[in-house]
N, C-alpha and C positions, 0 to 999 in steps of 0.2 A: 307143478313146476313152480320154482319160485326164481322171480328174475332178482337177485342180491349184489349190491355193487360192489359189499363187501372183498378184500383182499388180504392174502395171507400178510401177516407180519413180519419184519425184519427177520430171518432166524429161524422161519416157521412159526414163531409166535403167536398162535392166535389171530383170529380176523382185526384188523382196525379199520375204525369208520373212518370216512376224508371227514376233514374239518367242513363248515358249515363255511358257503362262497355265497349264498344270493338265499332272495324272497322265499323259494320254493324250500330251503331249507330251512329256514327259518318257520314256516309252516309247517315245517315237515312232512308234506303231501304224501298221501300216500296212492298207492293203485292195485285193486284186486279185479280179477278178471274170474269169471263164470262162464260153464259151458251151459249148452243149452237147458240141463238137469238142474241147474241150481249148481252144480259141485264147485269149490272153486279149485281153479286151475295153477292162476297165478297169484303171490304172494310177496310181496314187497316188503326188504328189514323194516320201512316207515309205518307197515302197517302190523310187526310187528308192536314198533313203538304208541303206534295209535292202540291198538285194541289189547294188545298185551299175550297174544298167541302167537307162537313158532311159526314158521314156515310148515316144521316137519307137523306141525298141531293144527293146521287150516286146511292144507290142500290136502282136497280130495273129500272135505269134509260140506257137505249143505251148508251155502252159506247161512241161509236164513233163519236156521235150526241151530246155527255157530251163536248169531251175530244178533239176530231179532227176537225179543221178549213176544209171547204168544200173543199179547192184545196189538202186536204194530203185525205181525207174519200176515194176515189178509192184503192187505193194505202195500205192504212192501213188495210179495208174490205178484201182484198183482200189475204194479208198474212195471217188475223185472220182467216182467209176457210181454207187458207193454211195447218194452225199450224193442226187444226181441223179436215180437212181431212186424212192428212199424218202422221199424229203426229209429224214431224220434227220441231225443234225449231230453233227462230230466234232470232236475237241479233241485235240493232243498235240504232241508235240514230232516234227520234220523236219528231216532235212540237210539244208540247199538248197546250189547253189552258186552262188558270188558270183560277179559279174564277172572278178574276179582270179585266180579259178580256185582260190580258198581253197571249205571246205565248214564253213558256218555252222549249229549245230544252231540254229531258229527255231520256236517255238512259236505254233500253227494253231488258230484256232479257227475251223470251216467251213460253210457252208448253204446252203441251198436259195433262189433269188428267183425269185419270179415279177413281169414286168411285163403291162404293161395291153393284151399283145397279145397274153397266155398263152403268151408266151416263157419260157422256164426257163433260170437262170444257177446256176452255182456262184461263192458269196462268201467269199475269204479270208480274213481276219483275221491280222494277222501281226508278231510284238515277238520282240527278239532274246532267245533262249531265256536267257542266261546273266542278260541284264539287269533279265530279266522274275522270275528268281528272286530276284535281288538286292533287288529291290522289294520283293516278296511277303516275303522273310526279316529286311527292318527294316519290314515293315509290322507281321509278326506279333512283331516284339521289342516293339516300341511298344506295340502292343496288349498281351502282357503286361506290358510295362513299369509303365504305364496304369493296369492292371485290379489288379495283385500289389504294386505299388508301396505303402508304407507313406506316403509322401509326398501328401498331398491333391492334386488335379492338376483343371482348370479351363479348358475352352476359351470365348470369348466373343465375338458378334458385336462389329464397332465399337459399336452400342448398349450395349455389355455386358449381352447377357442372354447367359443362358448356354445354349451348343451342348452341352456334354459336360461331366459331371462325372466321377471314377473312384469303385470304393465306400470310398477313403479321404477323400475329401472328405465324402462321405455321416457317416462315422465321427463328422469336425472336429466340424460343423453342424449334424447331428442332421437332416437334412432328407434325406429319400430321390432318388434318382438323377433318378425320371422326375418329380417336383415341383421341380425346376432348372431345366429346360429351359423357356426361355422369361420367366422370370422373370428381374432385375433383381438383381444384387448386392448389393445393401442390403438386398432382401428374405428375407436366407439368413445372411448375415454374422454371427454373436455378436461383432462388434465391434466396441468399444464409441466409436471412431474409424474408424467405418465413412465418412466423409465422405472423409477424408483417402486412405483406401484407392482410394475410387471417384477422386479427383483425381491420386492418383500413377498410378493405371493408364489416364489421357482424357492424362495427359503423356507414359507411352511411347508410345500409339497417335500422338500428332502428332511425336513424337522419332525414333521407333523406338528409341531408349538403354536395354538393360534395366536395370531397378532392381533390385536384390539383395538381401538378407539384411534387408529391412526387419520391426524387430519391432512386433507389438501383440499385445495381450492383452486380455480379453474372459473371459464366463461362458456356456460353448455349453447349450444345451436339453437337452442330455442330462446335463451336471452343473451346473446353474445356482448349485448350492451352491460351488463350489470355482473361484476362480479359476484360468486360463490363461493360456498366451502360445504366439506361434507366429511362424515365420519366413514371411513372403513375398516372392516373388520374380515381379516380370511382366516378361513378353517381346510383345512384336509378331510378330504372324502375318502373312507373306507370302506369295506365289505363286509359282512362278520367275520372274516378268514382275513383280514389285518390288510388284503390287497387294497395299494393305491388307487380309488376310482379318476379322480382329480380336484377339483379345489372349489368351494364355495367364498363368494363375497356379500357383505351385505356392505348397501351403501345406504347411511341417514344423512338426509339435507339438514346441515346446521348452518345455514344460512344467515337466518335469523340472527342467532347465536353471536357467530360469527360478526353479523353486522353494527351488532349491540357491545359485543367484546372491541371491534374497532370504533364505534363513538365515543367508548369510555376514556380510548385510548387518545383518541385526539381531543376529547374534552381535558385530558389529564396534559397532554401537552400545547394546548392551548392554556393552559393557567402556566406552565412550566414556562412558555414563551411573554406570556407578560410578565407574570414574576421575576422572568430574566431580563425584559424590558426595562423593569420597577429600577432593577441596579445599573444596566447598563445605557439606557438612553435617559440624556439630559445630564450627563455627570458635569460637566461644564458651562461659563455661559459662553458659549459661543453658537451659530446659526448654523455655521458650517459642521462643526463637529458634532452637532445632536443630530444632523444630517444623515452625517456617515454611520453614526449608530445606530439611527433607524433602520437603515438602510442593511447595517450587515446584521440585524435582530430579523429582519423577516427572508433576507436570504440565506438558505434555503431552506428553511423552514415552511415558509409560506407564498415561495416565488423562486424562480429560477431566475429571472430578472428583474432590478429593483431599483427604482428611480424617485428621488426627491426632489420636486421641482418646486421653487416659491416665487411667487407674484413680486416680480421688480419694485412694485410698489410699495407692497407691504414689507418686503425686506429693506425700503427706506424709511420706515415709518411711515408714508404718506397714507391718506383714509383712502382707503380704499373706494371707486366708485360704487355706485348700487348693478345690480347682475343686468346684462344685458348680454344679447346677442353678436357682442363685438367682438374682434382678436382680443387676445393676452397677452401681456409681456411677461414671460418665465425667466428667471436664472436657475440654470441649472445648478444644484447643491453636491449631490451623490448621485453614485451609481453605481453597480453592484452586482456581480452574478454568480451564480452557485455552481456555472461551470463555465470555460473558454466555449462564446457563441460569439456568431456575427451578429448578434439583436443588439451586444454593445457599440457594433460601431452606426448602428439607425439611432442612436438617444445622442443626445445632448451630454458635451463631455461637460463637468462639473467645471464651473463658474462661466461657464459662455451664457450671451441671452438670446431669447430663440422667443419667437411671434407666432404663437398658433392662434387659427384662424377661428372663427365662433363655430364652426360646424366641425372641431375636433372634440374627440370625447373626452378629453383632459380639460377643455377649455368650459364645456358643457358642466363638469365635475366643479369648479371654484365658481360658476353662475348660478345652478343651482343648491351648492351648497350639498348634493347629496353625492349618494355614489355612484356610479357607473361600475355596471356587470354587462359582457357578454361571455357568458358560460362557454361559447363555442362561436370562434371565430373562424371568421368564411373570408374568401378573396373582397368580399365587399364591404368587409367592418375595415381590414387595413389601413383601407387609403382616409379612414376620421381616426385612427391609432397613431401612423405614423407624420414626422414633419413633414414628408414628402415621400414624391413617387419612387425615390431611390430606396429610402430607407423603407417604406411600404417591402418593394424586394427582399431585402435585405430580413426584415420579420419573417416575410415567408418562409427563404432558405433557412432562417432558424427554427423554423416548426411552431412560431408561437399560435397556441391553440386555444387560449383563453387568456380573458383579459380582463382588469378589475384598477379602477381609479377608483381613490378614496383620500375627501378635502381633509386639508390642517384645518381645522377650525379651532381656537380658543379665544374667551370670553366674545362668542357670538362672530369675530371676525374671520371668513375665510383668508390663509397666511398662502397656499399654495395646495398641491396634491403629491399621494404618495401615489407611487406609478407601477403595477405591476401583473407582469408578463410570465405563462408558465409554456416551457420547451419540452423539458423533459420530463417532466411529473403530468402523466397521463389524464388526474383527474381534473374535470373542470371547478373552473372557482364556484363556489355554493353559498348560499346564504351564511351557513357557518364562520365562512372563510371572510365576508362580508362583514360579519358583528367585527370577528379579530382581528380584520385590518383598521376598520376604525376604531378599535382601543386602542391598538399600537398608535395612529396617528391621532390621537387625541391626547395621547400622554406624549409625545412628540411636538405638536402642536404650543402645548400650552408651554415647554420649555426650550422654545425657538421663540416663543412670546415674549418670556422673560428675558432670553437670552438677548432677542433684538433692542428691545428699550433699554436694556442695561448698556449693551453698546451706543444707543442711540446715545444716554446723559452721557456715559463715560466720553465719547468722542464730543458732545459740548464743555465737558468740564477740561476737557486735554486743550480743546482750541481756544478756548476762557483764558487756559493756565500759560499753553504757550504765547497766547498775544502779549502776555504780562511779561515776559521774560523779555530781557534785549534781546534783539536779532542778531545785534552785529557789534561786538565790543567796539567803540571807536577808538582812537591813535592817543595813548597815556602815557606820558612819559618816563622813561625809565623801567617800562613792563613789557614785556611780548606776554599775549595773553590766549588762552584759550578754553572752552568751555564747554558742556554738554548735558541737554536732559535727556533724561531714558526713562519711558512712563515701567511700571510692573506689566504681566502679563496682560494680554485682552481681557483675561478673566476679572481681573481686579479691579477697584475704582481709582481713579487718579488720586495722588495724594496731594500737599500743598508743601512739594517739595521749590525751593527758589534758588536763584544766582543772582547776583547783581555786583555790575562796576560803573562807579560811581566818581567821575572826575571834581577834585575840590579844588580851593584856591592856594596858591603856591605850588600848582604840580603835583600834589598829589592825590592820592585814588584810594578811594575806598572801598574793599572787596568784602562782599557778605555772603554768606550761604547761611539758609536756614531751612527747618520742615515744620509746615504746620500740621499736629498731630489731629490725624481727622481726613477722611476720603471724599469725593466727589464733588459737584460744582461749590457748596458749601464751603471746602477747605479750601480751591482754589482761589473763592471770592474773597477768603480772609488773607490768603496767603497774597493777592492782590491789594489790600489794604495796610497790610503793612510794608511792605516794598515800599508804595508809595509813603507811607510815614517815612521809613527810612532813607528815601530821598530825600525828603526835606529836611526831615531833621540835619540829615548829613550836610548839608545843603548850609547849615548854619555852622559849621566849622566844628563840630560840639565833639569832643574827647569820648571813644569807642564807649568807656564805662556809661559816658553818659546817654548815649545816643541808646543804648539798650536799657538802662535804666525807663526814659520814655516811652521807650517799645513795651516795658513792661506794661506801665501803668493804661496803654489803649487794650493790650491782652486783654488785665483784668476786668476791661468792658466789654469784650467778648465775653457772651456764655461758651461754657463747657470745652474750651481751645485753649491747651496748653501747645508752647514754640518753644524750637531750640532755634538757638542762631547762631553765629561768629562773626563776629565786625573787626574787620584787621580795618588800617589805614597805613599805608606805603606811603614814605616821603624819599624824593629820589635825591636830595640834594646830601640830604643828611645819609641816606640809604638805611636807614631804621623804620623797623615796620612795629607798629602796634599794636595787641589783640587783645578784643575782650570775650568770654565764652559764655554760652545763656546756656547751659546744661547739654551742652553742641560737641560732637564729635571731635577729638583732637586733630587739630592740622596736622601734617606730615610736610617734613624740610629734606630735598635734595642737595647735597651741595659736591660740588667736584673733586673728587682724592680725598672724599669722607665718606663714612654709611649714611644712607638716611634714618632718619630718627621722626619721630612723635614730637612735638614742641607741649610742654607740660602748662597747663593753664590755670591756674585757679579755679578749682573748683566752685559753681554755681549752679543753682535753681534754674528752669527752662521759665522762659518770660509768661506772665498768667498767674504767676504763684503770687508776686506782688510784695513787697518792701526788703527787696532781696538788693544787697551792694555787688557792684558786677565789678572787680579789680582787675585791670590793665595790665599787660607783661609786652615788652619790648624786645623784639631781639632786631641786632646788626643783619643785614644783607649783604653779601657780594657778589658780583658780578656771576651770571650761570647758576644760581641758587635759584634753585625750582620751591616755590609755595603751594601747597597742595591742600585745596578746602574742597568738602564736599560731604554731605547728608548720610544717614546711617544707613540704608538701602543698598548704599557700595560693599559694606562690609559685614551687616548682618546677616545670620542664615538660624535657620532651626534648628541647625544639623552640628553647629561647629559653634567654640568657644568663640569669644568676642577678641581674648588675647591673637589666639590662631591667626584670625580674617584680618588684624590690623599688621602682624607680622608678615601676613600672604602681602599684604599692599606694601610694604614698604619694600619689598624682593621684587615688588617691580616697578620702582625708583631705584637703581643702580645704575643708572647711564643718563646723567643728570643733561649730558649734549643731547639727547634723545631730543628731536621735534614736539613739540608738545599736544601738536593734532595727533601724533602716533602714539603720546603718551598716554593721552583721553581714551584713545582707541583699545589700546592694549589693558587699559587697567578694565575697562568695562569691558571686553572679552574676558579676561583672565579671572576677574571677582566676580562677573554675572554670572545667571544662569536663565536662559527662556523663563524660566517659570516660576523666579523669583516674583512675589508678590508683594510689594514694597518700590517706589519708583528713586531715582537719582537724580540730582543736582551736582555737578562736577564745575570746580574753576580750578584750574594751573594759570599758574602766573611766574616767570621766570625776568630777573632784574637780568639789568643791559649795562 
């Protein structure tokens, strides 16, 4: 009898085999059965294909007389009594020979059957020996593969719950081998993109396309402190028969990888944030504005809140004491956050001054000169963080979870601390974060340095300059007068721009404007030396030409300081006014039911150049006729012709009644700009 799985074909077509579905077909197992004669009985197509005889060519035939060369038949006989007698089953490898008269070692595994007529058979069991090894010796590589493999490794039904895990997966996840089984993906995962994972592995299962090297990163249960990342890669499990088993995963820690890919990355932008420091902090002098630049350079880059605070003192100039364990006087400069938190309203709003006490860690930060880290703040770092118990609250409800003071320090003097607080940016501050903050406030530091001394001379060269100046024109006759200086920007140094009126005998008054070419305590000291020359001299009655002519020759005992001036003299009896010009800005004349105009002067050399004749021109006054002197800084710019700026000035002389404090007012509104860098000397003078 031959048991044949065999079935007819489409059509009657001849027998077709099924396709190959599992292990045992891939081995091709086969199975012959023997009666108690040796005959065989039963005859398998597999064992067909094993030994190369028919069904209709075995059964009934001795197997051993079939199947066994005459030096194995002792030997073979023998077991087959064996199997028969005892019923004990054997297992091993056999020669057998083939059809072709080739001898195939095949491996036997044998028994005992009984049927239901207490008939007794012997059953073969029968896979080509070499193939059956071959199995056996990538089953067992796999197996260690699997088990030794460093790589986390993951069998799953189409449901994806999991069949197999190896103990490197165990490792990944934190979740033991036999708690997988059965369980769901998601339910194992530290991934914090675990959706995405279950959707790329439901797309190989309908694709069959593996997916490769895909990364995620997550925080596994067994270091929930320390982020990860890991490589995954899914495949589709099939049969030899193309049916879907379900889906393999391997997962490799690239950790490492990963941690080294993000220090490259923050080393790359930690040069990217100083280099953007390099242009963007210190572009000005001013304290305050290198402030604010520091301030939005590390927000949010390297703080989520961002506070500049500098030493009252030191923002005076004053020397600072040596460090001690006393309060601080702070002014606040900036402050700064990288998203709306309540931690802005616990700081100190910028230019208030605020007293923190010696046992605060800001105050600790400019005594010691170094920095203060607490990586991780607790309820009981607060209350030495904040100015008080309110604002302590107020840190809290904003989540601040770490925290990092770091001193201005340049040339050796602590200037104040840069102050910063992280809410939203999980990780704590680190030594890294440490170096970078003090570069940034080092390069900050030193141009809050500069910035402050340059204000410091510039605010003595302004109060030099303004002491020099009249305060208060007094009562001239025949003049309503008015006047004004306006320094350049904070940035710039003062220059030795002047005004002066000057009462002679018989009434009248001598009006001068001049600039001494040259900035800072320097210019205004010279620009004070000749005023007063120019008093006296004036002082002796002496004719404008002459009175500059003088001027010249103390100039040319000044080094390096060339002057422009204008020396008019108004005489009210006569109503004729005089002018001489030292290489000085044209006056401008208002006059009522006329334009105003320019008054044309003789051209001259500025006082300094030396044996230069300074020629006189007189014009008539009338009553309401506006005199307009004043310094090149009113009408110079970088941007616009010289013609243009004198034209712009005389369009706002057209209303000669105009008051002359609104006239001052409007022309330096209307010609200035903030940030002209150049200072003014203004006198209007209007006859009565």
């Amino acid at each position: 009898m031959a048991v044949d799985s065999r079935r007819a074909g489409r059509g009657g077509q001849g027998p077709e085999r099924p396709r190959p579905t599992g292990l045992l077909d891939v081995l091709s197992v086969a199975a012959v059965a023997l009666d108690t004669r040796g005959r065989i009985v039963f005859w398998t197509p597999q064992a067909e294909d094993l030994f190369g005889f028919t069904a209709e060519e075995a059964l009934g035939r001795h197997a051993a007389r079939l199947l066994v060369g005459p030096e194995h038949l002792p030997t073979v006989v023998s077991l087959f009594t064996e199997v028969l007698e005892t019923g004990r089953g054997w297992a091993g490898a056999v020669p057998v020979r083939h059809k072709d008269g080739s001898s195939r070692l095949t491996e036997f595994r044998t028994m005992r059957l009984l049927d239901d007529l207490g008939d007794v058979y012997a059953l073969g069991i029968a896979a080509d020996h070499t193939l059956l090894q071959r199995v056996e010796t990538d089953l067992a590589l796999c197996e260690r593969l699997i088990n030794q493999s460093p790589i986390g490794l993951a069998l799953m039904d189409p449901e994806l719950r999991y069949l197999l895990v190896n103990p490197a997966l165990e490792r990944i996840d934190g979740v033991p081998a036999e708690d997988h089984i059965g369980r769901r993906l998601r339910e194992t995962l530290p991934f914090l993109d675990v959706d995405t994972v279950e959707s790329a592995l439901r797309q190989v299962l309908a694709t069959g396309t593996p997916l490769l090297d895909q990364y995620h990163v997550g925080r596994p249960p067994a270091d929930p402190e320390q982020e990860h990342a890991w490589s995954l890669s899914f495949y589709r499990l099939e049969d030899p028969g193309g049916r879907t088993l379900g889906a393999a995963a391997s997962v490799v820690d690239v950790t490492e990888r990963h941690r080294a890919a993000a220090e490259a990355d923050r080393a790359r932008r930690r040069l990217a944030l100083i280099a953007d420091a390099s242009a963007r902090v210190g572009t000005t002098l001013e304290v305050e504005q290198t402030a604010r630049e520091l301030a939005e350079i590390a927000a949010p880059v390297l703080a989520d809140v961002v506070a500049v605070d500098v030493l009252d003192a030191a923002l005076a100039c004053r020397r600072v004491r040596r460090p001690d364990d006393g309060p601080e006087l702070f002014r606040a400069l900036a402050l700064k956050a990288a998203h709306p938190t309540v931690a802005l309203n616990a700081a100190d709003p910028p230019g208030d001054l605020a007293a923190y006490a010696g046992d605060r860690l800001v105050t600790l930060c400019v005594h010691t000169g170094r920095p203060v880290l607490v990586p991780r703040v607790g309820p009981q770092d607060l209350p030495r963080i904040a100015r008080d118990a309110e604002a302590g609250a107020l840190l809290a409800r904003a989540g601040v979870h770490s925290y990092l003071a770091v001193p201005l320090i340049a040339h050796g003097e602590v200037l104040g601390a840069l102050d910063l607080k992280r809410t939203r940016n999980p990780a704590p501050f680190d030594e890294d974060d440490v170096v970078l903050a003090g570069e940034l406030a080092g390069r900050a530091a030193v141009a809050m340095d500069n910035a402050r001394w340059f204000q410091s001379v510039r605010n003595t060269a302004l109060t030099l300059q303004r002491s020099l100046l009249p305060e208060h024109a007094p009562h001239h006759t025949g003049l309503e007068l008015a006047s004004r200086y306006q320094p350049a920007q904070s940035t710039s140094e003062v220059g030795g721009d002047w005004y002066d009126v000057i009462p002679l005998v018989g009434d009248k008054t001598a009006l001068v404007v001049g600039d001494v070419m040259g900035n800072g305590i320097d210019a205004a000291a010279t620009m004070g030396r000749l005023r007063t020359a120019t008093c006296a001299y004036a002082d002796l009655d002496l004719a404008p030409g002459a009175v500059l002519t003088h001027l010249d020759k103390i100039t040319c005992d000044l080094e390096h300081y060339i002057v422009t001036c204008l020396y008019a003299v108004y005489d009210p009896r006569s109503r004729r006014c005089t002018l001489a010009n030292a290489g000085h800005m044209p006056p401008a004349l208002s006059r009522p039911g006329r334009a105003p105009a320019l008054i044309e002067l003789p051209t001259a050399a500025p006082l300094g150049v030396g044996g230069i004749r300074f020629d006189a021109v007189t014009v008539d006054l009338h009553p309401g006729d506006v005199l307009v002197l004043y310094t090149d800084g009113l009408v110079e710019t970088r941007q616009h012709p010289i013609d243009d700026r004198l034209n712009a000035l005389l369009g706002f002389l057209d209303e000669p009644h105009r008051p002359l404090e609104e006239t001052c007012d409007l022309l330096l509104y209307g010609l200035r700009h903030p940030d002209d860098h150049d200072d003014v000397a203004l006198l209007l003078a209007r006859t009565l």
